[in-house]
C-alpha positions as CSV (number, residue, x, y, z in Angstrom):
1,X,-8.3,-9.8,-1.3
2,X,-7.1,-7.9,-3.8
3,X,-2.8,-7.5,-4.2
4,X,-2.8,-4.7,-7.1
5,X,-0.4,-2.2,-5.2
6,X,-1.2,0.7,-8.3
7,X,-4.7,0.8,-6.7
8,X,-3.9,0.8,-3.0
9,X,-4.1,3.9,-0.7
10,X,-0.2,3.2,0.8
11,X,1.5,2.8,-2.6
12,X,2.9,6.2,-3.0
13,X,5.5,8.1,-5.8
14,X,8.5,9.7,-4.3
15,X,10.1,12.2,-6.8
16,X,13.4,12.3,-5.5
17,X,13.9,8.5,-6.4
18,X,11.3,8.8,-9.0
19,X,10.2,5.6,-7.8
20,X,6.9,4.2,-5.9
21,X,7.1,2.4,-3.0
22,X,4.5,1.3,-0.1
23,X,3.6,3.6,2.8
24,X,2.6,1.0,4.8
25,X,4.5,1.5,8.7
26,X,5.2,-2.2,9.2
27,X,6.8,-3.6,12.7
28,X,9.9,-5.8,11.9
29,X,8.3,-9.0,12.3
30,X,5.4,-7.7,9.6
31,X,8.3,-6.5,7.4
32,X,9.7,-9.8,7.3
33,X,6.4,-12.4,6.4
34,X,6.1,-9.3,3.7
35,X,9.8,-9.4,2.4
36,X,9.1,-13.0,2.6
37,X,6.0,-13.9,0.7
38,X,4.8,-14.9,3.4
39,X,1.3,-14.1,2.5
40,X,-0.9,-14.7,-0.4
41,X,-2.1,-11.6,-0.3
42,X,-1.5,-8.1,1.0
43,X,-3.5,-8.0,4.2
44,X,-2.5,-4.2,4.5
45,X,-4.4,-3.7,1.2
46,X,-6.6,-0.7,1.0
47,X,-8.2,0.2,-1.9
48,X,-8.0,4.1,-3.4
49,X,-11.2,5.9,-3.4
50,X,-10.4,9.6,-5.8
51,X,-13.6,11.1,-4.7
52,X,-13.7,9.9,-0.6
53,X,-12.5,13.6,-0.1
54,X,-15.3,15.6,-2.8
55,X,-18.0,13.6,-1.0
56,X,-17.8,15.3,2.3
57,X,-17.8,18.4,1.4
């Protein structure tokens, strides 16, 4: 599974902090194996797709 968070739907650019972060809404215990590293990859990962929306139309 790929973990490049520039591709993934949830990673997101807030301009007031002119920052990205991840979207993702995480319960606490999910927040913490993530914080953690507790994973070898981001099973939240969803990869960006530009034209999903031009396609139903």
């Amino acid at each position: 599974m790929a973990t490049n968070c520039e591709e993934c739907v949830y990673y997101n650019y807030d301009e007031e902090t002119d920052s990205y972060f991840c979207d993702v809404d995480l319960d606490e215990d999910e927040m913490e194996r993530f914080l953690r590293g507790g994973t070898q990859s981001c099973p939240f990962y969803h990869r960006g797709d530009d034209y999903q929306t031009a396609r139903h139309q």
